[in-house]
C-alpha positions, 0 to 999 in steps of 0.5 A: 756900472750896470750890471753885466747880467740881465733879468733873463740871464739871472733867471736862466743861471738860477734855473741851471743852478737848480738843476744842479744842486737837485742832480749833485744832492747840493743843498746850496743852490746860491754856490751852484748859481755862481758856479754856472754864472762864473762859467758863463762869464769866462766864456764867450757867448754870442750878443750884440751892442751898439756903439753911439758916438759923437752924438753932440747933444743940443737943443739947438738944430733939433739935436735932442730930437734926434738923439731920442729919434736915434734912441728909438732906432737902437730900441727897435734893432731885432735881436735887441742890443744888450747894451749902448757903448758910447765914444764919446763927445756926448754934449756939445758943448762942455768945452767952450761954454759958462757953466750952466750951460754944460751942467743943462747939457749933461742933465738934458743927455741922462733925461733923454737917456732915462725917456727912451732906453732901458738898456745899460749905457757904458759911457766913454768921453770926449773933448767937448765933454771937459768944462772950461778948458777953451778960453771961451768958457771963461772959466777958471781952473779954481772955478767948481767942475772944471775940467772932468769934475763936471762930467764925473759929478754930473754922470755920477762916474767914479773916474773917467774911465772904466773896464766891464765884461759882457759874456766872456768879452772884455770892454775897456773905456779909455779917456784919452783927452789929455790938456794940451801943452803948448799955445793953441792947443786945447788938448791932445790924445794919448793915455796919461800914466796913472791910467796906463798904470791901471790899464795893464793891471787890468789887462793882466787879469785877464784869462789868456785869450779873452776876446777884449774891446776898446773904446776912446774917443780920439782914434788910434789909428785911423786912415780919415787924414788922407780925407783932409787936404789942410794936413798935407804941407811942405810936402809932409802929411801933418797929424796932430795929437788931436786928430790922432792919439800921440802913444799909438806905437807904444800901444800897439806893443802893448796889445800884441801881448794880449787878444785885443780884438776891435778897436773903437773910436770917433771924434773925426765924424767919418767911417774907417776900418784899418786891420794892422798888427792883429786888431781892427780899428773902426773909427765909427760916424757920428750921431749927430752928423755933422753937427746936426747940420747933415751928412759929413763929408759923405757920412750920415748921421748913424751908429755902429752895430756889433755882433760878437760871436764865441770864436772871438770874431764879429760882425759889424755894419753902420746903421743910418737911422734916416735923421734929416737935418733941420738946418 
């Protein structure tokens, strides 16, 4: 994981830790640095991050073009981000290709990541980032990387998902892509029982009240359905765990224990934000569009902007970075 301080930051802590150590008569000025980073990290300080999802990566339809041309919107936002949260689906297409093909498509992603940001990238993943498991593929499961062996190998990642802090907020990137377990269903969305178990162990370290924000792709709880006519038959609004993550009730009991704040999700390509039962949910547009082909249904290509703030509340707006489609 990148680090959560940056240069100036570092630097800033040292100079305070010198100034205490020259103040106390501290001769040990390394235990003072800490002492003031540790202050630093538990409280919340005001910063802005940028949340890029479904960015679908191709070199078809100009997608690389444009997901270097979004990289440059993000470089030139005033203040700077301090990093790039992604939501994942970040090549298109892992799921349903041979596997050279989804190993050129994850090599080209970190390419165009080195070229054109120094800013760290804390990485969530999506459906069409796992290898092999749509019968397209023709893969197999004894075949090398299927699965999330190939994301994991090829990004360099211990596990799928991962928590991090940034100025006294607390980030969680959750994999919510789980293999679907009836005939058609490629995979479904909820948080399987060896994360869930990390998950709150992780969320009881937290210090009471620390401000906390989730990533996944898949939404959690989104109002984008009532946009798509086929999931309403017989008189019933049908929502599959594909659309929709399945553990939505048993998460939401959980989050009432603790301060979550925003929670951030894709996947749809369309805009919502739902307020219920403390935190909100922002489902975020997509990168690419609509499969770099355009807008989707109303939504153009862009990326979400967030200005934290130290009573734990934000700011957020949809920034379109002018993509035109090629198609």
């Amino acid at each position: 994981m990148p680090n959560n301080l940056s240069r100036r930051e570092l630097l800033k802590a040292a100079a305070a830790a010198g100034l205490l150590a020259a103040l106390d008569g501290c001769s040990d000025s390394t235990s003072a640095m800490q002492s003031v980073t540790a202050t630093n990290a538990r409280t919340p300080q005001p910063f802005r991050f940028v949340h890029l999802t479904d960015i679908h990566l191709q070199h078809e339809l100009a997608g690389d073009e444009g997901f270097t041309a979004a990289l440059k919107a993000v470089e030139n936002l005033k203040p700077r981000p301090d990093f790039i949260l992604t939501g994942g689906d970040l090549v298109f297409d892992a799921l349903a290709v041979p596997s050279d093909r989804a190993k050129m498509l994850f090599e080209l992603y970190q390419k165009i990541l080195k070229d054109n940001t120094s800013l760290p990238v804390h990485n969530t993943v999506g459906n069409h980032d796992v290898f092999g498991w749509h019968n397209k593929s023709g893969a197999k499961p004894s075949d090398p990387g299927y699965g999330k062996a190939m994301v994991k190998d090829t990004m360099q990642w211990t596990e799928t998902f991962h928590t991090f802090a940034n100025k006294g907020w607390h980030f969680f990137c959750l994999d919510n892509i789980q293999p679907g377990d009836r005939e058609g269903q490629t995979y479904h969305g909820f948080i399987d029982g060896p994360q869930m178990d990390w998950f709150r162990a992780e969320l009881a370290k937290l210090p009471p009240n620390a401000p906390i924000i989730i990533c996944e792709h898949i939404p959690m709880v989104t109002a984008t359905q009532f946009d798509h006519a086929e999931l309403f038959k017989d008189a019933e609004w049908r929502i599959s765990n594909g659309f929709m993550c399945g553990d939505s009730a048993q998460r939401l009991a959980l989050y009432k224990n603790y301060n979550v704040r925003l929670c951030l999700s894709g996947h749809i390509h369309q805009r919502d934000r739902v307020e219920f039962q403390g935190p909100t949910f922002i489902n975020d547009g997509a990168v690419c569009g609509s499969w770099w082909k355009g807008p989707h249904h109303g939504v153009k290509e862009g990326f979400g902007v967030f200005d934290c703030k130290p009573d734990g509340t934000f700011d957020y707006h949809y920034h379109d970075y002018g993509w035109v489609a090629r198609a």
